[in-house]
C-alpha positions, 0 to 999 in steps of 0.5 A, a space after each residue: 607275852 600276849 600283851 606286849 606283843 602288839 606293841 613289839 610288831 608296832 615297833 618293828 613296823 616302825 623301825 621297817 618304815 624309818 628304814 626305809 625311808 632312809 634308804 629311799 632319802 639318799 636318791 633324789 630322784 624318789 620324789 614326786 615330781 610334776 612339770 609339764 610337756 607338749 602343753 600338758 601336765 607331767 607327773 612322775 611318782 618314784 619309788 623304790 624299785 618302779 614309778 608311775 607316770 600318773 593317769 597311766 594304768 600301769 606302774 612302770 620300771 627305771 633304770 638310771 645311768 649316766 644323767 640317763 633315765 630309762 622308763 619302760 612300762 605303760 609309758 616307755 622313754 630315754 631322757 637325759 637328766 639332772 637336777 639344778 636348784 632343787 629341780 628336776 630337768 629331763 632333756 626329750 631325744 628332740 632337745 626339749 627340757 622339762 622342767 619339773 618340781 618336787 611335790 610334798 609326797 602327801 599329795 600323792 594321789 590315794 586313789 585306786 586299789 590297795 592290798 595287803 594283810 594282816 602281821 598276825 593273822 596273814 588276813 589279805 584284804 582289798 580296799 578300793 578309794 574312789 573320788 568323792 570319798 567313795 570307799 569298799 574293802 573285802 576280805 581276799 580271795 574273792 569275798 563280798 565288798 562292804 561299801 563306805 566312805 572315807 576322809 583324809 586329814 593329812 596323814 590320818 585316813 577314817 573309814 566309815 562302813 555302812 549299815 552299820 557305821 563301822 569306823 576303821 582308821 589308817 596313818 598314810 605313809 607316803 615315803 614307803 607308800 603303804 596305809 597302817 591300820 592298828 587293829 581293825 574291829 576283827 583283832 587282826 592287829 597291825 594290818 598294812 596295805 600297799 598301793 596297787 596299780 594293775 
């Protein structure tokens, strides 16, 4: 039973992902979506239950009515809205349309904090990406940071820490906006980790 216990939580989290990825395909609206407004970049990231208006610091809450669109959170607004060839148009209360195009979700930004733990153990840990490929992580509450670096190739984020060159490896899952790591070097098992924006 010791043995086939890894793979049976590696397929369970598979299917919770497939689920919810399908789940979230039905609104379209659950996308990334960049246009611009007042000559500057506009860029809204959905996701299940909240959003983010990027370059603000804290993740936002919608509500959806009729063609209306309710954010409310570090940025606040009402706008009507719809959709036309695979855009996304937002009519502002002054009568200006935005036009706004759906970008793939592997270009959301990673940047920022990420907690969670592991399925196993219930391990909490913190990671923190920075630009530059600058990265730390420490185990949680309040355990030292171990500082490294770390590279993305599409889906699949190395880590490496120092001194010592320890090298963790994490699949970036856009649609349920999560990192999965399999087993890190303490054998916690599968260890997932979700962006956090306060």
């Amino acid at each position: 039973m010791g043995r086939s216990m890894p793979r049976t939580l590696t397929l369970l989290a598979a299917a919770g992902l497939l689920l919810t990825a399908a789940a979230q395909s039905d609104n379209p609206l659950l996308k990334r979506w960049v246009g611009t407004h007042d000559n500057r970049p506009l860029v809204l990231d959905f996701y299940g239950d909240s959003m983010v208006v990027v370059n603000d610091e804290y993740v936002d809450g919608y509500s959806l009515g009729d063609r209306q669109l309710s954010v409310y959170g570090d940025t606040s607004f009402t706008v009507k809205y719809w959709f036309t060839l695979d855009r996304l148009l937002l009519e502002t209360g002054d009568g200006t349309v935005v036009t706004m195009s759906a970008q793939d979700a592997l270009a959301r930004p990673m940047f920022g904090t990420w907690r969670g733990s592991a399925i196993s153990s219930g391990r909490r840990i913190e990671l923190w990406l920075g630009r530059g490929g600058v990265a730390r992580w420490r185990p949680l509450p309040g355990g030292g940071w171990t500082g490294g670096e770390w590279d993305r190739t599409s889906r699949t984020i190395t880590f490496t820490w120092l001194p010592d060159s320890t090298v963790w490896t994490a699949q970036y899952d856009p649609p349920g906006g999560a990192l999965l790591f399999e087993s890190l070097p303490s054998e916690d098992g599968i260890v997932v980790l979700r962006h956090v924006y306060r």
